[in-house]
C-alpha positions in Angstrom: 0.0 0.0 0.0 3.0 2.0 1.1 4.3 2.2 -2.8 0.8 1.9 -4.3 0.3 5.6 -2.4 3.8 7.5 -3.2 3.4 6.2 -7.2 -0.4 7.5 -7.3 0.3 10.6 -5.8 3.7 11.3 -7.9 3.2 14.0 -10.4 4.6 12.3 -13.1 5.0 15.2 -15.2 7.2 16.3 -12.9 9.4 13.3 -11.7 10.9 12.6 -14.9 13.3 10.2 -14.3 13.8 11.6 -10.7 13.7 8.9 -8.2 10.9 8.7 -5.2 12.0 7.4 -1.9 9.3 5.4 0.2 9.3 3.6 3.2 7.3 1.7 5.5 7.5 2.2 9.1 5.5 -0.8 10.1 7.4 -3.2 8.3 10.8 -1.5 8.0 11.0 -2.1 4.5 12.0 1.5 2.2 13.0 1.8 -1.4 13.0 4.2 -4.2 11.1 4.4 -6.8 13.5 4.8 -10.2 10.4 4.8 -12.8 6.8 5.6 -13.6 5.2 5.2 -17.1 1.7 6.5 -17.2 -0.7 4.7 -19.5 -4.1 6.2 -20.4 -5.1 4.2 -23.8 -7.6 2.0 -23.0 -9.7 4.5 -20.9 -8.6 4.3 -17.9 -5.3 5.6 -16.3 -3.1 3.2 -15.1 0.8 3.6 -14.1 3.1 1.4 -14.5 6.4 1.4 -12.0 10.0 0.0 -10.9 10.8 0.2 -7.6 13.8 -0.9 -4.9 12.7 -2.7 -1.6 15.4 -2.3 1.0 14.5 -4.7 3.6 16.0 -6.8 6.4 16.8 -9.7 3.9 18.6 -7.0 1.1 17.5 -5.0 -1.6 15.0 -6.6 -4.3 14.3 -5.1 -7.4 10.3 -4.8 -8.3 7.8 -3.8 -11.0 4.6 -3.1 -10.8 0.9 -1.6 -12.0 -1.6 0.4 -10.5 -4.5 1.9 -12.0 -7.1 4.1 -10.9 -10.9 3.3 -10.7 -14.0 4.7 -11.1 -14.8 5.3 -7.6 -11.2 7.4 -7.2 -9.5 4.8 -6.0 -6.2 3.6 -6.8 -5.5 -0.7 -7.3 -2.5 -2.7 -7.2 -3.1 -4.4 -10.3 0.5 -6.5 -10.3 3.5 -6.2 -8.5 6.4 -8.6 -8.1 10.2 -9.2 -8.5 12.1 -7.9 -11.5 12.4 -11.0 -13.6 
């Protein structure tokens, strides 16, 4: 939820290839976001993302999607390790 927030509320105009730090104070994890790609073709606007997960256990590469729904709400649509 953590990253889901900080890449919805990026103004993506405005990032350009600057990176977003994030972290999680419940579960100690942080990272930085290096990349958001806003997509708004099919009708609904969706962003996609890379981000860094510093944790306890390393650092983990991750990408990810979230799109926005009708109701104003933003969804975690995927998000995983970098393959």
């Amino acid at each position: 939820m953590t990253v889901r927030n900080a890449v919805s509320s990026a103004d993506v105009a405005k990032t350009s290839g600057n990176p977003i730090p994030w972290a999680n104070s419940s579960s100690g994890s942080a990272g930085v976001i290096s990349s958001i790609e806003e997509d708004r073709s099919n009708g609904q606007i969706c962003r996609r993302f890379t981000t860094t997960r510093h944790s306890y256990q390393g650092i983990a590469k991750f990408d990810g999607n979230t799109c926005l729904l009708g109701n104003g709400e933003w969804y975690l649509t995927s998000f995983g390790p970098r393959s």
